[in-house]
C-alpha positions as CSV (number, residue, x, y, z in Angstrom):
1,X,30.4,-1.9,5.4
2,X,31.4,1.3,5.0
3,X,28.2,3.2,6.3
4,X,29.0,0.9,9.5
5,X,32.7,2.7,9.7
6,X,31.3,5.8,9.2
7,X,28.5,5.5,11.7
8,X,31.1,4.0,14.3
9,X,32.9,6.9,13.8
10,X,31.0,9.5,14.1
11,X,29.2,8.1,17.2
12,X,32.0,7.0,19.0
13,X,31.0,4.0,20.4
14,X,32.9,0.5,20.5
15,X,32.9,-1.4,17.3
16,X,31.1,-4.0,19.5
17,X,27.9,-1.9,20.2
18,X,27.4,-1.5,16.2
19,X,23.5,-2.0,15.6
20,X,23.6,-5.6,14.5
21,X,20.0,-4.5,12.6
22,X,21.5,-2.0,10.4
23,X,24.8,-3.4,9.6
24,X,25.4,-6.7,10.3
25,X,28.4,-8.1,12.0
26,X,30.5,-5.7,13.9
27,X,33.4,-8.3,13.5
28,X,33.0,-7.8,9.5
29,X,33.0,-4.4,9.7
30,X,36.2,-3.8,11.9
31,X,37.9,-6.5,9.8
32,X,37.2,-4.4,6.3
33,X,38.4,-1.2,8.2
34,X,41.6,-2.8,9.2
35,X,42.3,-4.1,6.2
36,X,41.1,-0.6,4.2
37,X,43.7,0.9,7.0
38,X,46.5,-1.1,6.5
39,X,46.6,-1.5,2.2
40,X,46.4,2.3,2.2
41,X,42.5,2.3,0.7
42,X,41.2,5.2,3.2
43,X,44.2,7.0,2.4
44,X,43.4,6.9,-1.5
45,X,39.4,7.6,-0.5
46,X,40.5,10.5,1.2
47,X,42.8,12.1,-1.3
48,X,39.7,11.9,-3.7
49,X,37.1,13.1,-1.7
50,X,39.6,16.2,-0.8
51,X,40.6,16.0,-4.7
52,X,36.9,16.5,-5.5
53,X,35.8,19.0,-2.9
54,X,38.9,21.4,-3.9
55,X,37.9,21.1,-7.2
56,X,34.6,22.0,-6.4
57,X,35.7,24.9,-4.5
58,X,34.1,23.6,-1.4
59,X,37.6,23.9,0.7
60,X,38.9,27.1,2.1
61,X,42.2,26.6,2.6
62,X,43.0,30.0,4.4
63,X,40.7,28.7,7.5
64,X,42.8,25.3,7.8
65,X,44.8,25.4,11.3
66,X,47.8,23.0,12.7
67,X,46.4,22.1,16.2
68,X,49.9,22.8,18.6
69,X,49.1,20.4,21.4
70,X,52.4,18.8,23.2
71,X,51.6,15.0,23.6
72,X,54.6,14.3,26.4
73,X,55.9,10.5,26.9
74,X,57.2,9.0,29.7
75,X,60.9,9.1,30.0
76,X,60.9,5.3,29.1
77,X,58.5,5.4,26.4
78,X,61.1,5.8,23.7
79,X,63.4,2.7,22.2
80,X,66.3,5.1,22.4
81,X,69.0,4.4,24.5
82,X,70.9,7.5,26.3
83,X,73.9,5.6,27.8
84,X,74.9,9.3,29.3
85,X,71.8,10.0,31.0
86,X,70.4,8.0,34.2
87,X,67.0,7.6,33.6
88,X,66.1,5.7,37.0
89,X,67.1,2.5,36.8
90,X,66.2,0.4,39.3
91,X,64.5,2.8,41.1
92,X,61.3,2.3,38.8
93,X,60.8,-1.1,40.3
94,X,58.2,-1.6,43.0
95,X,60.6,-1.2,45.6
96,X,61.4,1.9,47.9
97,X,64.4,3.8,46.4
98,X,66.1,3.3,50.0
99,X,66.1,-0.6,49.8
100,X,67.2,-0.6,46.1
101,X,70.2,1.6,47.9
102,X,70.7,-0.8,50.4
103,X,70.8,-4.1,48.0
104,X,73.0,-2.0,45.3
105,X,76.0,-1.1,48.0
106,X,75.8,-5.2,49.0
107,X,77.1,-5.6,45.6
């Protein structure tokens, strides 16, 4: 299963379109990788493959680099609540922001 994880990854294709030949059920093989995900196994598979490759001197740690892309949100992607900011309202309905005026002052 794990050469089916790996090969999904590093083709980038759907977990559906995994060669049914070669590994089987693609149903097994995203259930095992959700289950690696969640109970932390990839995370202990990668600290010992990094453990090992450190070890071995095969890491360069001066040539490691923090990518600084901005990922921006819309203004109502958060959970948050800002009670002293108007964030829109009504106005992100499906209505034109003149009749949301109009049915707001017949209030």
């Amino acid at each position: 299963m794990v050469e089916a994880i790996i090969y999904r990854y590093r083709t980038g294709i759907p977990w559906r379109d995994l060669p049914v030949e070669a590994f089987g059920s693609w149903k097994t093989a995203w259930k095992r990788h959700r289950r690696y995900a969640q109970d932390g196994t990839w995370d202990k598979v990668l600290a010992a493959l990094l453990a090992d490759a450190d070890a071995a001197g095969k890491i360069d740690w001066t040539a490691v680099s923090v990518d600084a892309t901005i990922n921006r949100a819309h203004q109502h992607a958060t959970n948050t609540v800002r009670p002293d900011q108007d964030t829109g309202g009504p106005v992100e309905s499906h209505k034109s922001s003149t009749r949301v005026r109009r049915e707001s002052a017949r209030r």
